[in-house]
FITIDREN-664542 format. One record per residue (C-alpha): residue number from 1; residue in three letters; x, y, z. Coordinates in steps of 0.25 Angstrom, whole numbers, plus 5000, padded with zeros to 4 digits. Layout:
R  resi  resn     X     Y     Z
R   NUM   ala     X     Y     Z
...
This chain:
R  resi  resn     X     Y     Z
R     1   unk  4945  4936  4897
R     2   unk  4938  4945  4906
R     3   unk  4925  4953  4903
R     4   unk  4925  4968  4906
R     5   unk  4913  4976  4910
R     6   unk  4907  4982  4896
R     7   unk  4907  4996  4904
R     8   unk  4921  4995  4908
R     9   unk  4926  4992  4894
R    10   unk  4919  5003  4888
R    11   unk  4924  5013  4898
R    12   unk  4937  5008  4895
R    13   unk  4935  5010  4880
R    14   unk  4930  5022  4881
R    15   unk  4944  5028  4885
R    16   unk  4950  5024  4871
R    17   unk  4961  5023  4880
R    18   unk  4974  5018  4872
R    19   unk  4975  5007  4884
R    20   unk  4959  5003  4883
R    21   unk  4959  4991  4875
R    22   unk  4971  4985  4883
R    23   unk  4965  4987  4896
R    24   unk  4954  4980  4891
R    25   unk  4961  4968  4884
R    26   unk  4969  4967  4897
R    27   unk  4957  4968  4907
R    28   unk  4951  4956  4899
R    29   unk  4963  4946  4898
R    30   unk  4976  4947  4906
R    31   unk  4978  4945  4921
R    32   unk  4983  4954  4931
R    33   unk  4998  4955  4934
R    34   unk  5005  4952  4946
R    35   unk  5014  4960  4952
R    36   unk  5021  4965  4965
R    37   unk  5029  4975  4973
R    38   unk  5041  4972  4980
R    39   unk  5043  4979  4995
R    40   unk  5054  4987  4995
R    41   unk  5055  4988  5010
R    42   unk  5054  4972  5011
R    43   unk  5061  4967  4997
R    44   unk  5071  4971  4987
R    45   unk  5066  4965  4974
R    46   unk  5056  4956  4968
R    47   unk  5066  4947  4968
R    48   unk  5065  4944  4982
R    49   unk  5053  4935  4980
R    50   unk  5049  4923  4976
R    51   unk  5040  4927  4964
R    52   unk  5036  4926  4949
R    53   unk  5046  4933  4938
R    54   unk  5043  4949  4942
R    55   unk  5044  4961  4933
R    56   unk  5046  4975  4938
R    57   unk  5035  4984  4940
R    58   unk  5036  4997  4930
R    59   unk  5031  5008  4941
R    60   unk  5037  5001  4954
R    61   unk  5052  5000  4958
R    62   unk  5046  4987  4965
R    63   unk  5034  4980  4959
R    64   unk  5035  4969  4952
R    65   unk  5027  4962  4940
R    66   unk  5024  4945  4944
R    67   unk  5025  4934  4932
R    68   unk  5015  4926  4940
R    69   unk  5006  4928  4953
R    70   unk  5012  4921  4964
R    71   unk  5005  4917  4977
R    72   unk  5009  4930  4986
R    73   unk  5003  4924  4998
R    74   unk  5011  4913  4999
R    75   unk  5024  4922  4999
R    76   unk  5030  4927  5012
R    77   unk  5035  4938  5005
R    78   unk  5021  4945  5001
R    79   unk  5017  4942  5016
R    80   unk  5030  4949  5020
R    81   unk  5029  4963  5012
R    82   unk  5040  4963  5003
R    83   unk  5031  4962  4992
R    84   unk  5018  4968  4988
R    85   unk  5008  4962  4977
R    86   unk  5003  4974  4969
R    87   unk  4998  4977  4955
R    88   unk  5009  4984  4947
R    89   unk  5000  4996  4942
R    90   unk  4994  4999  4957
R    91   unk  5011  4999  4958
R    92   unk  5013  5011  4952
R    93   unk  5009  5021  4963
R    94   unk  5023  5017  4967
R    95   unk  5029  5024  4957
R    96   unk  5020  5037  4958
R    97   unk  5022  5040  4974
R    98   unk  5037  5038  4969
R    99   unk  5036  5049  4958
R   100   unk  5027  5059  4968
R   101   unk  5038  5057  4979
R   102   unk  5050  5059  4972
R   103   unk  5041  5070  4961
R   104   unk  5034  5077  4972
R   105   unk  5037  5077  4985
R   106   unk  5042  5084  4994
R   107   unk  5057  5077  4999
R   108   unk  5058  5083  5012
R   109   unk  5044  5076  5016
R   110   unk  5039  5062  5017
R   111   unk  5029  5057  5009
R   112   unk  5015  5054  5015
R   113   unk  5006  5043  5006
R   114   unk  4991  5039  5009
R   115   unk  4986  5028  5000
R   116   unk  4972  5031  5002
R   117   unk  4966  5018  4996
R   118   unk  4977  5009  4998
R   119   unk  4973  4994  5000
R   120   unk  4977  4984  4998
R   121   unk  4991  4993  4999
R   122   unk  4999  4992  4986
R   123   unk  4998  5006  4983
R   124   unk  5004  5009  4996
R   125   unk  5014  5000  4996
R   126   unk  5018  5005  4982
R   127   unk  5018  5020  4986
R   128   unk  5027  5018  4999
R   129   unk  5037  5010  4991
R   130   unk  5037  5024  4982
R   131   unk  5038  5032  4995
R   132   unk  5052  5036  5003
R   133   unk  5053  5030  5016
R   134   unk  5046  5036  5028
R   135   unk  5034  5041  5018
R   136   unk  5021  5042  5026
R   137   unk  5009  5031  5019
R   138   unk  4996  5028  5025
R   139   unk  4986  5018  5017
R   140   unk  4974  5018  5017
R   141   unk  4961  5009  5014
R   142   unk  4945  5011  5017
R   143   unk  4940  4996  5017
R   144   unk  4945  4989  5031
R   145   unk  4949  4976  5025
R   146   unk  4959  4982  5014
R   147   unk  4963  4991  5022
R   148   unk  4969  4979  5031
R   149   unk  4974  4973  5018
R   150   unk  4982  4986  5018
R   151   unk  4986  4988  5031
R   152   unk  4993  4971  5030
R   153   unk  5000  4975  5015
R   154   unk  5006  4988  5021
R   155   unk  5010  4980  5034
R   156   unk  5017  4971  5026
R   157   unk  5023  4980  5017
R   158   unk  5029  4987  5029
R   159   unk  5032  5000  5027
R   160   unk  5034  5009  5038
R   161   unk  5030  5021  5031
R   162   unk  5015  5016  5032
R   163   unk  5009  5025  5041
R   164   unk  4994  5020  5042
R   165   unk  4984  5011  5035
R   166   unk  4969  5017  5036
R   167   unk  4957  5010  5032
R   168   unk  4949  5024  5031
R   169   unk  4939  5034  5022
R   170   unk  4950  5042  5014
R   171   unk  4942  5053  5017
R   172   unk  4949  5052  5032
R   173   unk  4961  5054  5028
R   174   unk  4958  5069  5028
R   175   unk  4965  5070  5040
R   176   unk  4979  5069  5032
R   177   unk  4976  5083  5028
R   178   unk  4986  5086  5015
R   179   unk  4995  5074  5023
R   180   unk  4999  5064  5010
R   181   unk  5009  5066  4998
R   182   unk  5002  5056  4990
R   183   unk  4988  5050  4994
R   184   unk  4986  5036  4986
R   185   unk  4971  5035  4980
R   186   unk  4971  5021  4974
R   187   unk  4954  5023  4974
R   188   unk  4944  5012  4973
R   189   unk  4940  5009  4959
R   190   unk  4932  5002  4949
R   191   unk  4944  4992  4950
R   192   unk  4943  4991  4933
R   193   unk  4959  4990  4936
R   194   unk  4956  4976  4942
R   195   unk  4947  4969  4932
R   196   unk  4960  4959  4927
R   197   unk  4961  4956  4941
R   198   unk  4946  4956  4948
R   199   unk  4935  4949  4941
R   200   unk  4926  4958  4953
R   201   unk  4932  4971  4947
R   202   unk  4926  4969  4935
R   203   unk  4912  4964  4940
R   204   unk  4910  4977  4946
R   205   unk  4913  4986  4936
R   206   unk  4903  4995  4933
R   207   unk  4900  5012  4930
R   208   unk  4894  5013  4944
R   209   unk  4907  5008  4948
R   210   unk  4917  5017  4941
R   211   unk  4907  5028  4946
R   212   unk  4907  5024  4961
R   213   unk  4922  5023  4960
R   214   unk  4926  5036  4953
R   215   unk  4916  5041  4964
R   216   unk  4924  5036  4976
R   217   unk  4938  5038  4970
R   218   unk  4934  5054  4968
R   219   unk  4929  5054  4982
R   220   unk  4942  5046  4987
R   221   unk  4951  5056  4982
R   222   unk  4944  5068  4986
R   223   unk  4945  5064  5000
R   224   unk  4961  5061  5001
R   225   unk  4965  5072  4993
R   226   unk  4966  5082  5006
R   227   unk  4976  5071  5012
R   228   unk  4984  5074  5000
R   229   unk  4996  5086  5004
R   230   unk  4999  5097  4994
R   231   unk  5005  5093  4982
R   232   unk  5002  5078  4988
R   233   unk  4997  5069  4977
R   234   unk  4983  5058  4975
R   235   unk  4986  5045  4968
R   236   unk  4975  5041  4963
R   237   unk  4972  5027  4956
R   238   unk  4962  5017  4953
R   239   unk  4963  5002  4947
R   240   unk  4953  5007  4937
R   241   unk  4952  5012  4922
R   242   unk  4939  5020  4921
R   243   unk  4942  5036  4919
R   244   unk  4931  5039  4928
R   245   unk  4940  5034  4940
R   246   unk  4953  5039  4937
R   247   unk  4955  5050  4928
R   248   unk  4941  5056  4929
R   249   unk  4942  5055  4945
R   250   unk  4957  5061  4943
R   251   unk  4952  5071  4934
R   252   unk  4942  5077  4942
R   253   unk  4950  5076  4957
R   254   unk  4960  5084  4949
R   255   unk  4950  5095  4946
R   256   unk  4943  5095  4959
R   257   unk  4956  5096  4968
R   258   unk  4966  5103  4958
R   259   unk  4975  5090  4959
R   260   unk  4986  5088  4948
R   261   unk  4986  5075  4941
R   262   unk  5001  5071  4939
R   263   unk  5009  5064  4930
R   264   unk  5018  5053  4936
R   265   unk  5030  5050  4929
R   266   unk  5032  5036  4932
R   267   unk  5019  5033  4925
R   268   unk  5021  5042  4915
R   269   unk  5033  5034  4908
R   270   unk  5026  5021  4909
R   271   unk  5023  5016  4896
R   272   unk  5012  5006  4904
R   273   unk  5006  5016  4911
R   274   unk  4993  5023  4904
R   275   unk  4990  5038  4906
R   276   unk  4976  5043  4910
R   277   unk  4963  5045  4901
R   278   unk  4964  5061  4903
R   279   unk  4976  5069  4894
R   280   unk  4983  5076  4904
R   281   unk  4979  5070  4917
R   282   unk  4990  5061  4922
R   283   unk  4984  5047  4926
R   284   unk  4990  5034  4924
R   285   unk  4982  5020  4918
R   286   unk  4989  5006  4921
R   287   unk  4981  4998  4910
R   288   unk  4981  4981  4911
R   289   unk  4986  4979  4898
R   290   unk  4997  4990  4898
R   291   unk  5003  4987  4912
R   292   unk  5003  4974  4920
R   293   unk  4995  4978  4932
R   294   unk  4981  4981  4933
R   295   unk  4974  4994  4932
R   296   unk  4978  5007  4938
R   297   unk  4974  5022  4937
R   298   unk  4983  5032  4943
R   299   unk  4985  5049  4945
R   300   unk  4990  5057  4954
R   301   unk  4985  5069  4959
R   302   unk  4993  5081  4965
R   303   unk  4988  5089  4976
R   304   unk  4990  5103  4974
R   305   unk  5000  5112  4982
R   306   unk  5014  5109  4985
R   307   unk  5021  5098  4991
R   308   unk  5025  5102  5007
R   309   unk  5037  5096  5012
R   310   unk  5031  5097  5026
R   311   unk  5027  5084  5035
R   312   unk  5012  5083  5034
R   313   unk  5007  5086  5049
R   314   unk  4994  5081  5054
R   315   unk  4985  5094  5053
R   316   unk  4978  5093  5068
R   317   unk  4982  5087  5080
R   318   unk  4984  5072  5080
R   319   unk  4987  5063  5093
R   320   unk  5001  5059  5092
R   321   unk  5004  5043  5095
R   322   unk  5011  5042  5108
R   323   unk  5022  5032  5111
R   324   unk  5018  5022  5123
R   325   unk  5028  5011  5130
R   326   unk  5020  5000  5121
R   327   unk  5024  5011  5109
R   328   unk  5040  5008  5114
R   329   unk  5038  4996  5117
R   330   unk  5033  4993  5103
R   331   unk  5044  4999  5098
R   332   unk  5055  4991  5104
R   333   unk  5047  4979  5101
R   334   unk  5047  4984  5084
R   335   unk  5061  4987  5084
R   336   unk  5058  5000  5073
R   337   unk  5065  5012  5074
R   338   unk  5061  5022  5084
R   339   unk  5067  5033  5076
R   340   unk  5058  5032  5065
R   341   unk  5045  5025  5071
R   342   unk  5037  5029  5082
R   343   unk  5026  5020  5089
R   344   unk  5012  5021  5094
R   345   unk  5003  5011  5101
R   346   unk  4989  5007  5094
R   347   unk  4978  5005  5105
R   348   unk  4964  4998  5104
R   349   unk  4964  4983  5096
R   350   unk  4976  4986  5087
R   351   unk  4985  4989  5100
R   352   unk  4999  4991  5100
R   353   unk  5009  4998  5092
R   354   unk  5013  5005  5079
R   355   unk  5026  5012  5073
R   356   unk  5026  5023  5064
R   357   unk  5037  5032  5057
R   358   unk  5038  5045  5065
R   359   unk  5036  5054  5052
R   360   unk  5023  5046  5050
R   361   unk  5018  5053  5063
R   362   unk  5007  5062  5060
R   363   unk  5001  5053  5048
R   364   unk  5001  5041  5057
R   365   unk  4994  5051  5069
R   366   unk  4984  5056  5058
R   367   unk  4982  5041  5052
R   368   unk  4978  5036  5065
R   369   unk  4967  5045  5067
R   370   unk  4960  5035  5054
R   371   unk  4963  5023  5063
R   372   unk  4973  5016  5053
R   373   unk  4975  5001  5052
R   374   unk  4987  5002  5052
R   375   unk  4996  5012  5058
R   376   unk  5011  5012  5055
R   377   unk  5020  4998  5058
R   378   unk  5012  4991  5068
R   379   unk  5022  4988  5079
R   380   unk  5016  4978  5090
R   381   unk  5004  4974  5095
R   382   unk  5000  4972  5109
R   383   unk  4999  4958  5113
R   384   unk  4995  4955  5128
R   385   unk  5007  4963  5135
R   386   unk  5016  4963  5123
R   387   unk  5019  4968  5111
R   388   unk  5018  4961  5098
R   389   unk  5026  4965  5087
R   390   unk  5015  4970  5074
R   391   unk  5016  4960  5061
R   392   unk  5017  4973  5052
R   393   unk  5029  4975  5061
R   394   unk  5037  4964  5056
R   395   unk  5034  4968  5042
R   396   unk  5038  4982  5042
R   397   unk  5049  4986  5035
R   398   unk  5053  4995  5048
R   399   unk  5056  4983  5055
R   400   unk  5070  4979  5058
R   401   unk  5074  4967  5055
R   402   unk  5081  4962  5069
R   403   unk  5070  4967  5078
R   404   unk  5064  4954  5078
R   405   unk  5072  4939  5076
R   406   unk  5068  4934  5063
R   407   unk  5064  4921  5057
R   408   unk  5067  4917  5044
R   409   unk  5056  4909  5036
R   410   unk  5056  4901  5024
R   411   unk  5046  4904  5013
R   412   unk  5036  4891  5022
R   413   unk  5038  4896  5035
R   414   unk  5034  4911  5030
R   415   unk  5021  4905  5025
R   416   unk  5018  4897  5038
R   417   unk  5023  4910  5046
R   418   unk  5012  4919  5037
R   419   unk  5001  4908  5040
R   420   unk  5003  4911  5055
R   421   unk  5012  4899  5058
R   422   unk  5020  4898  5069
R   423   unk  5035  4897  5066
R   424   unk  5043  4886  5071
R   425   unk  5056  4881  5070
R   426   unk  5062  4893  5074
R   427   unk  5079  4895  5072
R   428   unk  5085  4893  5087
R   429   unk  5087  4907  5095
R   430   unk  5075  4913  5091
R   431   unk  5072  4923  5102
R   432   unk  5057  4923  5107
R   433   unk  5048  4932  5104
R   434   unk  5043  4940  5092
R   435   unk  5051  4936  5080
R   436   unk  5049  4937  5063
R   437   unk  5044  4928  5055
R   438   unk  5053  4932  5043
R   439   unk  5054  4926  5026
R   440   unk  5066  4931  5018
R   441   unk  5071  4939  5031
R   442   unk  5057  4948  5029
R   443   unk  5047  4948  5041
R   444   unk  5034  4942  5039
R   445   unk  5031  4943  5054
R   446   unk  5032  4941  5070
R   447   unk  5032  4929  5076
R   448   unk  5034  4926  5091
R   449   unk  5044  4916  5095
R   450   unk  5040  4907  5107
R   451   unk  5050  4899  5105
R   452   unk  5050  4886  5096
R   453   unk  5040  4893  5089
R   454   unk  5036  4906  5086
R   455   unk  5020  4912  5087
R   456   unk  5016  4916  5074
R   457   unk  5012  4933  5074
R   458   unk  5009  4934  5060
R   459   unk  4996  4941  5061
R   460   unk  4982  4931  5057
R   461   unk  4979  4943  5047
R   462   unk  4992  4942  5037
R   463   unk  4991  4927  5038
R   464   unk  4994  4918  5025
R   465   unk  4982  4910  5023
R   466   unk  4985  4903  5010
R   467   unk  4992  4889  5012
């Protein structure tokens, strides 16, 4: 049984929430749950893996409860995409983008997205699965090293409505004046939410705490609501329980900026899901103990003013990202279609070229100015005089299947492949050059055929280290 900070638990009771008591009894003795979401650009069901009994998620169309914990490293399939390992409650921002984009917005426009706070990248992930096709998302995380973390688990998911990764202040991203439909706040917390599943989160408990954090969250908020267009909406959530972090902070943005809180629909008719502290104030408690997942605060903010269907435009003049022959010859090299996606050359230590959808141009001209991480699908790298196609490449769901020969690899030859192996025996005909390493005909990534063997390209920094 754990032990709770005495503070916490009488914070807790104060509420006289009907959920109190069972939080608490949960916090102490039960384990966290596991549970996944299946990629919809990369896989069809759950079914398609090798994995525990799975339940279906109530608030995702495709997350999935697990019987057991399997080791996900040690499936190709985790490495490859097509399925991301989440918590089911931070799952149900799926299900809100999905009511404000049908509810909302308007039809005639694409939807812009920035998840503000966004590592380690399951929010995102979930809110572009809600989102129609060609939607305009750009992640966002302020510590370097998870920022990275986000940048791989975009990449791998591979959606070519990603416009940029940014490892930035928020405060920067003033330079998307009234630019995003829906800005995701998913705020650093007290992490009270994680206490089942980090001893650490419970060590640091404290009052100064919950006040630092309520603090920085007001002052996080405060700084991305002018990205936010007329009529736009803020998600806002925490993994915490306290009121002075979610409804009090909610409660006083609201009266600060005239924002609306608003009622979701899906999350109204879920019996699991708990309803805020303040009568009247839409805002939405996942309890341990009620649900299976850990702990979540959620509401939603409307901007004033009303929905434009307009494009947003970039409001001053921006350098446009010109075409060069390394451009085309990138292009030809990535076999994506020209139609849809334009390309631009990176200079400096990251050289070499990147696609992007042609909609995306003016949020990926004004993402560029905050030096992203990642920009678009990375195309090729320059190598000596050549081009070298971009792992993120081979795992982009934009990617045609016959632009590259493909190897088939059995469930071994995947893990040796992920460690950084070469690949040998390779089926007869195999034409020289850049190849895919592929497992269940999905890509993993390139390879270069040199003829009885083939180099391996998976990059150092994605390798598999557990034997």
């Amino acid at each position: 049984m754990r032990t709770l900070p005495q503070g916490f638990v009488a914070e807790i009771e104060s509420y006289n929430a009907p959920w109190g008591e069972r939080l608490l009894e949960a916090l102490r003795t039960t384990a966290p749950s596991v549970s996944l979401r299946v990629n919809p650009l990369k896989a069809g069901d759950v079914k398609d893996f090798r994995l525990p009994e799975a339940e279906p998620v109530e608030w995702s169309r495709t997350g999935f409860y697990l019987s057991e914990r399997p080791v996900f490293a040690l499936d190709p399939a985790w490495h490859q995409g097509r399925y991301y390992v989440q918590d089911s409650s931070s799952m149900a921002v799926e299900a809100v983008v999905r009511e404000l984009v049908a509810k909302y917005l308007p039809e005639e426009r694409t939807p812009a997205l920035l998840d503000a706070c966004a590592a380690p990248g399951g929010k995102t992930i979930a809110a572009m699965s809600a989102l129609p096709e060609g939607s305009c998302v750009i992640a966002n995380e302020f510590t370097p090293d998870r920022a990275r973390i986000l940048a791989e688990n975009l990449s791998k998911y591979g959606s070519p409505d990603l416009v940029a990764v940014t490892s930035c202040d928020v405060a920067r991203f003033g330079i998307f004046e009234e630019a995003f439909d829906i800005v995701i706040a998913d705020v650093p917390c007290s992490g009270e939410g994680m206490m089942r599943k980090d001893e650490q989160a419970v060590a640091q408990w404290s009052p100064q705490l919950v006040a630092d954090c309520a603090e920085l969250q007001s002052e996080i908020i405060g700084k991305l609501w002018s990205a936010v267009r007329p009529g736009g909406f803020l998600i806002y959530s925490t993994c915490t329980f306290n009121r002075h972090e979610n409804e009090d902070n909610v409660a006083a943005f609201a009266s600060e900026t005239g924002a609306e809180p608003i009622a979701i629909e899906a999350l109204e008719s879920m019996p699991t899901v708990s309803a805020g502290l303040n009568p009247g104030m839409p805002c939405y408690r996942f309890i341990p103990g009620l649900v299976r997942g850990e702990g979540l605060f959620m509401a939603v903010l409307r901007k004033p003013g009303n929905p434009d269907a307009t494009p947003w435009k970039a409001p001053r003049r921006i350098p446009g990202m010109q075409s060069t022959p390394l451009a085309a010859e990138a292009a030809r090299l990535s076999g994506l279609d020209t139609a849809d996606f334009a390309f631009a050359p990176l200079a400096g230590t990251n050289a070499g070229v990147f696609a992007y959808r042609k909609c995306h141009s003016d949020f990926l001209r004004t993402a560029m100015g905050l030096r992203p991480l990642l920009a678009g699908i990375p195309v090729a790298g320059v190598k000596g005089r050549d081009l070298a196609p971009a792992p993120e490449l081979a795992l982009s769901a934009a990617l045609s299947k016959d632009t590259f020969p493909c190897v088939e690899l059995d469930r071994r030859a995947a893990l040796e492949y992920l460690r950084g192996n070469a690949l040998g025996d390779l089926p007869d005909g195999l034409p020289r050059g850049y190849i895919i390493a592929c497992h269940e005909g999905f890509p993993m990534g390139f390879a270069k055929n040199i003829g009885r063997r083939a180099n391996n390209l998976y990059p150092d920094r994605w390798r598999l280290r557990l034997k």
